[in-house]
C-alpha positions as CSV (number, residue, x, y, z in Angstrom):
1,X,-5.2,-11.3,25.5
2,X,-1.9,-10.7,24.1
3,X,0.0,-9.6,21.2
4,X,0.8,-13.4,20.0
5,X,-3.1,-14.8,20.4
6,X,-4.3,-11.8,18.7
7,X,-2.5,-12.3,16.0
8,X,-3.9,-15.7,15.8
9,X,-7.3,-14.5,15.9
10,X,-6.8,-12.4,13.3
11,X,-5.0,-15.5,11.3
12,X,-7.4,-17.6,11.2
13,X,-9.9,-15.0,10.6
14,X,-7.9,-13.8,7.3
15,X,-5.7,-16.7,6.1
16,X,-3.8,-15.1,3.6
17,X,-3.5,-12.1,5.2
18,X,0.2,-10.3,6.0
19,X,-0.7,-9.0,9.5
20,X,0.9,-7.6,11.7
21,X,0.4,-6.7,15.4
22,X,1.7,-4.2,18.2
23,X,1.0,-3.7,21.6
24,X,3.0,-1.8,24.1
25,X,0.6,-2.9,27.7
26,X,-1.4,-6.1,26.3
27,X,-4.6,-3.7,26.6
28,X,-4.2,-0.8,23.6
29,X,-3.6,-2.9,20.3
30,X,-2.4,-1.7,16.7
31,X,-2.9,-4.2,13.8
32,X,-2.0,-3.7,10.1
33,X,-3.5,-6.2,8.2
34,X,-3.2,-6.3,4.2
35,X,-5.5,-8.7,2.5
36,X,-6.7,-8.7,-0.5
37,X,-10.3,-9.5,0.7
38,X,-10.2,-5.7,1.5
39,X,-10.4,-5.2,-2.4
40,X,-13.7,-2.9,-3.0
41,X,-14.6,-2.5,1.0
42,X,-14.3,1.0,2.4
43,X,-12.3,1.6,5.3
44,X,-15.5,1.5,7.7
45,X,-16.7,-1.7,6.3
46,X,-13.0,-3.2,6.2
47,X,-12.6,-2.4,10.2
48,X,-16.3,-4.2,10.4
49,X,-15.0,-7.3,9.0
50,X,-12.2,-7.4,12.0
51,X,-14.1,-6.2,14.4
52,X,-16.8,-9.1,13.5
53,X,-14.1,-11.7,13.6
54,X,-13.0,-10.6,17.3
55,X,-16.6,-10.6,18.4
56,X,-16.8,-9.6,22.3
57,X,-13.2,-9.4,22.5
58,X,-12.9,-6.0,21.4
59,X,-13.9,-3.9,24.4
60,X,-13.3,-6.3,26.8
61,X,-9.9,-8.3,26.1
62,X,-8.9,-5.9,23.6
63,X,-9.8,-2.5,25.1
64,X,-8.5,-0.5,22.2
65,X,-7.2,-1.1,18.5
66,X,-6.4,1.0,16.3
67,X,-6.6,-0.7,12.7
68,X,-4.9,0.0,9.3
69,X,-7.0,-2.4,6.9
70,X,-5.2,-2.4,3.2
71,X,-5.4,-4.0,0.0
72,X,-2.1,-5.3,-1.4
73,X,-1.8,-3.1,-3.9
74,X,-2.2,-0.2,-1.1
75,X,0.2,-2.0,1.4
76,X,2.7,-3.0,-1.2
77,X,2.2,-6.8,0.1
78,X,1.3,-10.3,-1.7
79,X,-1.3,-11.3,0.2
């Protein structure tokens, strides 16, 4: 897995999404993804919702990623 096909994971998984994705070794991951699906989700269920959408990757393709999971209004963003 790298930087590019992660972030087209987690496009397709949240469409209208503004995401954005880091990785320095194409192991440890950071993602900030704002979308306004997050509306009313704490962060726990928020990091659920991307961790469901990777499925088996995380922990074996993706052995770490550290999330920030915001609402528009939090992230300043129109998604």
């Amino acid at each position: 897995m790298d930087r590019t096909g992660l972030q087209q994971l987690l496009e397709t998984a949240f469409p209208n999404a503004e995401i954005e994705v880091r990785s320095e070794d194409g192991v440890h991951f950071a993602a900030r993804i704002v979308d306004s699906g997050f509306a009313g989700l704490g962060r726990v269920a928020r990091h659920q919702a991307v961790y469901a959408a990777l499925g088996t990757r995380i922990g074996g393709e993706i052995h770490a990623l550290s999330l920030q999971t915001l609402t528009p209004e939090e992230g300043g963003a129109n998604a």
